[in-house]
N, C-alpha and C positions, 0 to 999 in steps of 0.2 A: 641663440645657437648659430644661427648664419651670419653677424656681424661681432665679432667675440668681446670689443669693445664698447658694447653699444646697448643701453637699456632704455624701457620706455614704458611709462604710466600713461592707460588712459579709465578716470574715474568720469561718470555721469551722474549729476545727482539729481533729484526728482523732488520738487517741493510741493505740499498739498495745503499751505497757508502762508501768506504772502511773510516776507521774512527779507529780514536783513541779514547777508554770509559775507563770511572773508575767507578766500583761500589763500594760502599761504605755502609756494612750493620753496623749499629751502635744501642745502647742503649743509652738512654737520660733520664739521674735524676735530669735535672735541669727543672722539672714543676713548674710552674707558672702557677696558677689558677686564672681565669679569674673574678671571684669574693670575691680575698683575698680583705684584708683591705690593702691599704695605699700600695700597690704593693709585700707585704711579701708574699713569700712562703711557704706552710703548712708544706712542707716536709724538711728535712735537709742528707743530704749525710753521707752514712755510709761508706762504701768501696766501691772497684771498683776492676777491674783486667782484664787483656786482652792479649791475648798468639795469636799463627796463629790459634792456634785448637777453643778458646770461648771468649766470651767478657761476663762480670758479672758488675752490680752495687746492692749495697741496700739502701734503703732509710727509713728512720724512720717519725714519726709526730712528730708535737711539741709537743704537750702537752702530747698524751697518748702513745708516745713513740710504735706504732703499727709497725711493722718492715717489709715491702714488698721487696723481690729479687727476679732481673731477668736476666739470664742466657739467651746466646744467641750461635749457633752454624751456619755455612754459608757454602755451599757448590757452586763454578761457575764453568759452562762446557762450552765448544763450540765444540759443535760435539760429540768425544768422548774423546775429552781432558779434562781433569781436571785441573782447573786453582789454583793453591797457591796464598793465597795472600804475595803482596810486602814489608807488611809490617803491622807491628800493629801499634797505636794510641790511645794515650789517653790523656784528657783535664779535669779538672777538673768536675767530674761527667758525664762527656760523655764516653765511648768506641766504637772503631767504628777499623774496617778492611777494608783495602784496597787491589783491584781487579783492576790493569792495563792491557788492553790488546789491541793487532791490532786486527781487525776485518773486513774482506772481504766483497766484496759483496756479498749477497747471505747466509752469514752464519744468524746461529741464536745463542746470547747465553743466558745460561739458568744460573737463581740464586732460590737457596732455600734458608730460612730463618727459624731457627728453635728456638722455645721462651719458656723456659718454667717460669711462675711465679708462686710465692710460697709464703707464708706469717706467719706471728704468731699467727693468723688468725687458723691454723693446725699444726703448725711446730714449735718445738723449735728455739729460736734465733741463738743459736747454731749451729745449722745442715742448719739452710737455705742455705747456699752456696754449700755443699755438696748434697743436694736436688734438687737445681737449678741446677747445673752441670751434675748431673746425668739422669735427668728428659730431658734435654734440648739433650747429648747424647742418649739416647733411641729413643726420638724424629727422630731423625736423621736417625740410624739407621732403624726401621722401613720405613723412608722414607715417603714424600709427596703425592702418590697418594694411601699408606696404609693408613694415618692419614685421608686422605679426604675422605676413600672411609667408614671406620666406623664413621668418624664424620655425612657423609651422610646417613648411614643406621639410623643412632641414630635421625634424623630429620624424614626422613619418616617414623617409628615409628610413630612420634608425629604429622605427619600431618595427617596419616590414620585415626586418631580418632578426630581430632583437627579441619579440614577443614571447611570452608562453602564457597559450591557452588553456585554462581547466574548465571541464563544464563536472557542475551539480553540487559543487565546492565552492559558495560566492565567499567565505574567509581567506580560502585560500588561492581564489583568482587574483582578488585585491591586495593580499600580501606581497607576492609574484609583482604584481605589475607596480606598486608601489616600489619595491625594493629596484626595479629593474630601471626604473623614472632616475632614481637618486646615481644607479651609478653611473648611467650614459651624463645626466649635468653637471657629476662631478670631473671626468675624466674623458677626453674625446681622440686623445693619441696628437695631437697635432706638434707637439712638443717635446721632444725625449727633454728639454731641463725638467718639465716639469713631474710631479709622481700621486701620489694616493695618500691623501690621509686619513686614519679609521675613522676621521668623522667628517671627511669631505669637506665643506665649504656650510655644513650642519651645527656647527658648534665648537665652541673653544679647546677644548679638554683636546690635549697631545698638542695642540698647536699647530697642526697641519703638519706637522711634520711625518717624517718616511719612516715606516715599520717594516719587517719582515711579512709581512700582513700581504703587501702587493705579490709579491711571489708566489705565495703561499694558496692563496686565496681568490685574488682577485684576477692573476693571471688567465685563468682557466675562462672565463666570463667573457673577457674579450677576444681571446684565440675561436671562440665558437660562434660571436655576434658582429664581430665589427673584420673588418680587410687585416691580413695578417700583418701591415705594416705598424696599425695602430701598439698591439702586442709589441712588438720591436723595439718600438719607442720606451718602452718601459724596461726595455731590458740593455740600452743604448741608456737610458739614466744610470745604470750603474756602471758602466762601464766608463763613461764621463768623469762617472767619480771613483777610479781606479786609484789614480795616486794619491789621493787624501786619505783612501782603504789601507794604502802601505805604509800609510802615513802613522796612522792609527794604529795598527800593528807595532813599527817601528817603535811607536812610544810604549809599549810595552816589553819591546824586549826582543821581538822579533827580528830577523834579517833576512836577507838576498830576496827581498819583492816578495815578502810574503805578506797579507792583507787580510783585514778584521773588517769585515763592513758592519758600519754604527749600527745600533741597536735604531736609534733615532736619531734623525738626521736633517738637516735643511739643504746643503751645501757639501755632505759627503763627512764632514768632520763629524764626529760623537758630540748629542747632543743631553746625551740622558745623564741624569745624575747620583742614580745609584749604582754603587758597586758592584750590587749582587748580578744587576741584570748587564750593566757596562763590560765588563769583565767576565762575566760567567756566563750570562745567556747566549752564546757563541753560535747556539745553532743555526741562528739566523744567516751564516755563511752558507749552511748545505741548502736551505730556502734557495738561494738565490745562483748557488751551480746547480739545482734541480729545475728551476726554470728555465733554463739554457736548454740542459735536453728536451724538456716540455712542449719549447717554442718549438723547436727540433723535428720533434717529435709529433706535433701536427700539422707543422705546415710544410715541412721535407726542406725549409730554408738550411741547409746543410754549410752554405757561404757564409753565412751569419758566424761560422766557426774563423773561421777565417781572416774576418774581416774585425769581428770584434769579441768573441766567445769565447774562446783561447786563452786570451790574457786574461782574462777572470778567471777562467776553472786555473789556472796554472798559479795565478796565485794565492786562492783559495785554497788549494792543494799544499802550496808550500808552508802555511798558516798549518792545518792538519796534519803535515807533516812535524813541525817542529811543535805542537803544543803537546802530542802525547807524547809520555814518556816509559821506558823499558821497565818491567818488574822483574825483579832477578826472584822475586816470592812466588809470584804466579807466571814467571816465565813466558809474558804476552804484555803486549804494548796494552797502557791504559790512559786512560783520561780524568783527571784529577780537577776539583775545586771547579763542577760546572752547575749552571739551571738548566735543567732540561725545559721541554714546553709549559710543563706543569710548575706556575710561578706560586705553589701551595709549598716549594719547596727549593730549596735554595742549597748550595755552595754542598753536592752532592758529588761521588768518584763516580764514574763510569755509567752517566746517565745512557742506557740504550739505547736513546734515539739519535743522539749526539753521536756517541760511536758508531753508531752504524750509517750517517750520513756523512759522515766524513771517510768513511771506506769505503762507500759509497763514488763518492765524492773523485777519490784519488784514484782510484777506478775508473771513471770514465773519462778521466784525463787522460790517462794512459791510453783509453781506447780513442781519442781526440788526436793522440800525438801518430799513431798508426795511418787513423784518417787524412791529416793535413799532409803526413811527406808524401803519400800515395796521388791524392789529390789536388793537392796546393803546394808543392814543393817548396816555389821561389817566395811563396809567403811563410811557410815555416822555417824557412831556414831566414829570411829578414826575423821571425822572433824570436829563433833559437841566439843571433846576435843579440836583438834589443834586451833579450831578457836575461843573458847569461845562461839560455838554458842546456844542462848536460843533461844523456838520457840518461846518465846512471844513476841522475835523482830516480827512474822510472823505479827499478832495482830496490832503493830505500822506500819507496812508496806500495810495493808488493808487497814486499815483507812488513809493513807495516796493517796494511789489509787485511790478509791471509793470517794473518798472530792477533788479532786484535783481541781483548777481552769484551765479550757481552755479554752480560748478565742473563743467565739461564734461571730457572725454577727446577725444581728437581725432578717435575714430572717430563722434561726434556722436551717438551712443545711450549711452556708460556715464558716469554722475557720477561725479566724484570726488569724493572722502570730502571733501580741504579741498583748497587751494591747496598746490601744491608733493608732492602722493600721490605722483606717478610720477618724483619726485626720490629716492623712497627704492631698495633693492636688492629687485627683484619676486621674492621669494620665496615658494615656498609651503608651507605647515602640513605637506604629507609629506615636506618636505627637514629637517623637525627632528630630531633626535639624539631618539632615545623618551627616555633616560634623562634629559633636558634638559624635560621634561614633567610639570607646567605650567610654563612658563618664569616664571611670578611668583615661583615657588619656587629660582628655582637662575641665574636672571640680575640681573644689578643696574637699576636701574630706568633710570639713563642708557642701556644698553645694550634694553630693552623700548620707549622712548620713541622710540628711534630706527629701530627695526627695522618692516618691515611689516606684523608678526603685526597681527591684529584680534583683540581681544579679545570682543566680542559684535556683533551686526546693529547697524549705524550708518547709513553710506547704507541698508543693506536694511533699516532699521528705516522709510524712510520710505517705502518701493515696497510695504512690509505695509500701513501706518494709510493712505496715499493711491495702493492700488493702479488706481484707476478714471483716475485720471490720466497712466497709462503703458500701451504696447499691451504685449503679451505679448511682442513680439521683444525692447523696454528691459527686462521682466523677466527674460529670459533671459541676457540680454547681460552684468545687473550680476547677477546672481547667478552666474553662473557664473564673473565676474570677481572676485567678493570673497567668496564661499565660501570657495574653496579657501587663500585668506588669513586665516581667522578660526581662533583656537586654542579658541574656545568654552570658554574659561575664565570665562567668566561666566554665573549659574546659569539667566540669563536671555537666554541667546543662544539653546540647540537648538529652539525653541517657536517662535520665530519663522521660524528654516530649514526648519523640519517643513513651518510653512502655506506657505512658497513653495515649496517641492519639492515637495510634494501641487499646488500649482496649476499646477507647467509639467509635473507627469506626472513628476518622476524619484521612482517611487516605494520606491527602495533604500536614495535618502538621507533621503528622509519616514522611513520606519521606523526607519533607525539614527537618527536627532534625536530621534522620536517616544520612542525605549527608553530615551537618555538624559538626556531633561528627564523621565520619568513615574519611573525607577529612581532617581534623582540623590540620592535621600536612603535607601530601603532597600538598595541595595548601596553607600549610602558610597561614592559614586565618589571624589570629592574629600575623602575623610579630614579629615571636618568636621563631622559630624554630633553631636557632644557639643556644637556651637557652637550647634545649634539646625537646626531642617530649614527647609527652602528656600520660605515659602509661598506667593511671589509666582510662582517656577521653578513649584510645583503648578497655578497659575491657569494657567498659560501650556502647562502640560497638556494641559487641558481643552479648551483654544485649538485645541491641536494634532491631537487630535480633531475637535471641531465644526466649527471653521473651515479644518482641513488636508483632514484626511481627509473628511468629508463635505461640505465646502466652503460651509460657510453664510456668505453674505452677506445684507443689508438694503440694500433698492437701489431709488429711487422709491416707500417708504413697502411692499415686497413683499418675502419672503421667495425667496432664490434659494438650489439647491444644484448641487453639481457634486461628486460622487461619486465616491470613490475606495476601494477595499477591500483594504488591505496583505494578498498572497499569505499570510501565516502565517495572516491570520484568516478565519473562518468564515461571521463574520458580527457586527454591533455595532448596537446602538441607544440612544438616547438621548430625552429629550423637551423641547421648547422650550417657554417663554413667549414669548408674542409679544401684546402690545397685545388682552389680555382671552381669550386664546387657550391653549390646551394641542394639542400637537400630541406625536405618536410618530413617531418616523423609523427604519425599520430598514433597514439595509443587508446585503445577503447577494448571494454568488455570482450564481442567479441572477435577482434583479431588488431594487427598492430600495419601498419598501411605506412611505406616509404615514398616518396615521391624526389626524381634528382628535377630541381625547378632549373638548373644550368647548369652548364659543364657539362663534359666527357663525361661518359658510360663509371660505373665505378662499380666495382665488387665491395660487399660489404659480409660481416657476420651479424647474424639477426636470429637470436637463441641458438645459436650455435650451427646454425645453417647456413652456407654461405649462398649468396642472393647477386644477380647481379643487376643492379640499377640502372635503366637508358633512361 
């Protein structure tokens, strides 16, 4: 964690009858990935070289010719002997040294392994080897319990502000802190190229590649544990890849800078390859102009508009604007031929959540565009050029808001998911056959497509991110109507159930969501875990904590909570970042204890009391 390049093995082995060993530290560039086509390998061997002092290979991609080397350095002792090895080796794309030695009863011997990898990624093609050699000697030098002992300060660091404590609950301390381990190693902000993949640096499956998942899910996680730059950076990746979003659009059909950000992505172009989701899962646009206010939203970076936020919601906006289209039937702008959240269902009109994030959406653009000429004049009017922008788009965007069709229910508090929900057979998740579980697994997809299950929060995805805009009795009314509907086969459904069940008080089904979005990868609920663990499911943990159970919102630029403490536990604490702030929050039986560890004074709401914190 504190040299980003730089890995290091150190094994001891202890023998208790005298014996002849060989160790053997090696580098291997013959990957095979477990999800190539037809058994092809992605990579192709570039050089290699191997001496008694390093073993080196490189490896390239096929297609986008991305160049990775990795350099390697081995030190073995027994006692205070320093062992040579006997000999070098190399095989095609392998390098590897060999260590023969006798070995007594009683001795111990020791091997280090020193790695450093380096890529094109930062590095000229050029210099890689010379960078890998060098990096992997310094390695050395410095030594294994120096590397470990800053790689360890560099961790506690991030766990002093990072942590969440439970006491009386050891399943659910160790889920918590396991999940919270994987996201900080996955993800450290240091890079806006870089972004989040659901399964992190954990396994193949998506490919590493960028989902709507980060916005979504994972944003929240770091606005509340890490410095609010690191957040930034992830919201500075999509802006990055602004014009490959126009781009993407454009080949659709779209025009004047309107933008479809990919479903899946490496590099900003669409990398996914079905239709239904390429083309129709679109919501992953309003994902990612909802973290803009988000960022916004807790940390008061209001520049962030200005600088880089703007051009995203504006052409976001312009995508929203030209995909719906006018019904002269129902006399209200609608939206045709979408996937909402719920992938149990496909190529549906006027999916609710979709419409209402994209009005949403074109909405706080307009209140964006208020903001900048008042505040930033001479930068809005440089984007009002760059972008062609007229405010009479504002005008087309009102009216498209204010007319939109969303699907109602007749009892006039529950939304429907899309047009046509309650044409399906209203069944619910405890009428399924258990042995029929997960039905992804053992029904054919015409027969899932058509059925009611829900496969993760879809309407209730949008009563979580715009819960201010609904009273508590429409919280109730649709959760209680599309719960009991949802198969939570999706890793990223229980997280969201958690926060709403924590906020209307059923705190039976908060806990059962809470145990199985924070467990979902150490008890292998879903017999998947060799595919890689669930990272964005782990954010969405975190969620289910801070945001379920202790109920934190950001509300008029103030901190509010609303308090709730699952019967199995004892008692839990955590600590927030908040706009130059460090705060401690504990919860326990009986009373709940704030502490500001830095920063200015802060007023906060704390069950509806407002408190103010030195």
């Amino acid at each position: 964690m504190a040299e980003k390049e730089t890995a290091a093995i150190s094994y001891k082995i202890s023998i208790d009858q005298p014996a002849e060993i060989e160790l053997v530290p090696y580098l291997d560039a013959n990957v095979n990935n477990a999800d190539s086509n037809y058994d092809h390998s992605f990579w192709q061997q570039e050089s290699r070289d191997v001496t008694a002092e390093y073993g080196y290979v490189s490896s390239s991609t096929l297609k986008t010719k991305f160049h990775v080397a990795s350099a390697m350095r081995s030190k073995v002792s027994s006692g205070s002997e320093q062992i040579l090895p006997e000999y070098a080796d190399e095989a095609p794309g392998l390098v590897s040294q060999s260590y023969k030695l006798s070995v007594q009863t009683g001795q111990t011997v020791s091997i280090e392994k020193y790695i450093t990898v380096c890529s094109t990624l930062n590095h000229s093609r050029e210099k890689l080897k010379e960078i890998a050699l060098s990096g992997s000697l310094k390695a050395q030098q410095k030594g294994f319990e120096s590397l470990k002992s800053a790689h360890s300060a560099k961790w506690k660091g991030i766990w002093e502000n990072g942590d969440i404590e439970i006491t009386g609950d050891e399943e659910a301390q160790q889920a918590i802190r396991f999940n919270i381990f994987q996201l900080n190693q996955t993800y450290t902000g240091d890079d806006a190229r870089l972004n989040i993949g659901p399964k992190g640096f954990t396994g193949e499956k998506y490919g590493g590649s960028t989902y709507w998942d980060t916005e979504a899910y994972c944003l929240p996680f770091y606005l509340n544990t890490r410095p609010p730059e690191v957040a930034r950076q992830l919201l500075v990746y999509r802006y990055r890849h602004l014009k490959k979003a126009i781009q993407n659009a454009k080949k659709l059909g779209f025009n004047n800078g309107a933008a479809l950000y990919p479903m899946v992505t490496m590099n900003g172009e669409e990398c996914h390859n079905e239709w239904e989701i390429t083309f129709e899962e679109i919501h992953r646009n309003g994902a990612i102009a909802f973290a803009i206010y988000n960022y916004i939203r807790h940390t008061g970076d209001k520049k962030y508009l200005a600088e880089f936020g703007f051009d995203v919601l504006l052409a976001i906006s312009r995508f929203w604007s030209q995909r719906i289209t006018f019904s002269t039937h129902k006399n209200k702008w609608v939206m045709l031929g979408v996937t909402g959240p719920n992938e149990y269902e496909n190529n549906v009109n006027n999916n609710w959540y979709t419409n209402y994030v994209a009005c949403w959406t074109m909405r706080y653009t307009a209140e964006c565009v208020s903001y900048l000429k008042s505040e930033y004049p001479n930068q809005y009017s440089d984007k009002v050029k760059k972008y062609n922008f007229s405010e009479a788009e504002l005008a087309d965007w009102e009216d498209r808001y204010e007319n939109m069709h969303l699907p109602m229910h007749a009892d006039g508090i529950t939304r429907l998911q899309q047009d046509g929900f309650l044409d399906k057979e209203q069944l619910l998740a405890s009428e399924l056959n258990p042995e029929e579980r997960p039905i992804n697994q053992h029904w054919s997809w015409d027969r899932i497509l058509r059925s009611i299950f829900i496969k993760q929060a879809d309407t209730l995805q949008g009563f979580y991110i715009f819960e201010d805009d609904f009273s508590l009795e429409e919280h109730k009314a649709n959760f209680d109507f599309y719960e009991p509907k949802t198969v939570h086969e999706s890793s990223l459904s229980p997280c969201v159930h958690c926060i709403l069940a924590a906020k209307l008080g059923y705190e039976e089904k908060a806990y059962e969501m809470y145990l199985r979005t924070s467990r979902l990868d150490l008890d292998d609920y879903n017999h998947e875990a060799h595919e890689g663990l669930h990272i964005t499911s782990m954010a969405g943990t975190y969620m289910a904590v801070v945001e379920g159970f202790a109920g934190l919102r950001v509300r008029d630029d103030q901190l509010h909570f609303k308090t709730m403490l699952p019967s199995k536990w004892e008692s839990y604490s955590f600590k927030i970042l908040f706009r130059n702030r460090l705060l401690k929050v504990l919860i326990q039986k009986s009373d709940v204890t704030i502490n500001l560890i830095s920063g200015e004074s802060i007023e906060i709401i704390l069950n509806g009391e407002a408190l103010t914190i030195s």
